[in-house]
N, C-alpha and C positions, 0 to 999 in steps of 0.2 A: 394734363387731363384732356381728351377728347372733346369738342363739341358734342353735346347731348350726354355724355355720362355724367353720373350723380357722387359727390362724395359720399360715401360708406357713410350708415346712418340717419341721410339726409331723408327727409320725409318724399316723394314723390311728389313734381310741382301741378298737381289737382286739388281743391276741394271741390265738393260736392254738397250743399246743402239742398231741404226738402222742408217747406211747408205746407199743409192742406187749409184752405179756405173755408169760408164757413159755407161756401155752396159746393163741397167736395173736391173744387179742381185741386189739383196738386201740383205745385209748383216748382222743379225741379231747376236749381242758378248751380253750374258748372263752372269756375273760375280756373284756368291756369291750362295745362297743356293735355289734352286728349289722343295719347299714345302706347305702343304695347307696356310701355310701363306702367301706366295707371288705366288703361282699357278695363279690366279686371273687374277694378273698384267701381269706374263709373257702369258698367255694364249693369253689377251686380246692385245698384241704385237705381239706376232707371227700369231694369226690368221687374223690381219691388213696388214702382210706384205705378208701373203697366198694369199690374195685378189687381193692386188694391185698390187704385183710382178711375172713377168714370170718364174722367179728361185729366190727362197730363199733358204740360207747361215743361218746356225743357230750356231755357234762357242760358245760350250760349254766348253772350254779349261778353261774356269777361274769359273767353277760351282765342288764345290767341294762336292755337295750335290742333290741326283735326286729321289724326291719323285715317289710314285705311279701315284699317280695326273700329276706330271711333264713329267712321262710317258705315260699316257694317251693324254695328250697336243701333243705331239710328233704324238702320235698314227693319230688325229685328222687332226694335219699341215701336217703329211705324204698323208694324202689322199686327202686332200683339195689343195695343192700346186701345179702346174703341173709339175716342180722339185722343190724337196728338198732334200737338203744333211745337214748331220750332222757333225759337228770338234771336233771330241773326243780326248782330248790328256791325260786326268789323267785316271790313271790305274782306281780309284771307279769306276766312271762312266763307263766306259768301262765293266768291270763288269756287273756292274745292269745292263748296255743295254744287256750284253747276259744274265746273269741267266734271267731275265723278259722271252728273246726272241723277245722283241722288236727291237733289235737294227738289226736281220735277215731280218727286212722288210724295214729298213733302209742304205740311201747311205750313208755311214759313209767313215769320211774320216781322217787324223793327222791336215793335213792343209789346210786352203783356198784356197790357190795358187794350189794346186794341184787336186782341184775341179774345177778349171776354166784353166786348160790345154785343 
């Protein structure tokens, strides 16, 4: 088998979970790899909580992988949100968001607590 391919059946290595606060912000933690294989899923979650939420929280701290795609998704929830902030805490990612330059147009932040001061 390939590097990056998946055995048949195997779940895609993303979850995405989502909680709302009790002052509306919405909390969006990404775990695992953000790529055209799972882009889909996490798209179709962040751009649900872009909608419904007056600040969205996207905590990429357990994303050890951030496609083109995945960066695009960002590009999207960035403009679509009326806040959004990003929790970058592994050096990759942190990277990609600047070489891309994506991450200049984003509120990037280490941690959540420190976005809701």
């Amino acid at each position: 088998m390939l590097p990056g391919q998946r055995v048949p059946g195997e779940p895609p290595p993303l979850a995405v979970t989502s909680s709302r606060r009790k002052d509306g912000v919405i909390v969006l933690t990404a775990v695992g790899e953000i790529d055209a294989a799972t882009v889909g899923r996490f798209r179709t979650e962040l751009s649900g909580a872009c909608v419904t939420g007056k600040r969205v929280i996207l905590d990429l701290s357990g994303v050890g992988f951030l496609s083109c795609a995945g960066l695009h998704a960002l590009e999207e929830a960035n403009a679509a949100a009326p806040r959004f902030s990003v929790i970058v805490k592994t050096t990759l990612v942190s990277r990609i968001l600047d070489v891309s330059g994506v991450g200049a147009d984003l509120d990037v932040w280490r941690d959540v607590e420190d976005v809701l001061l």
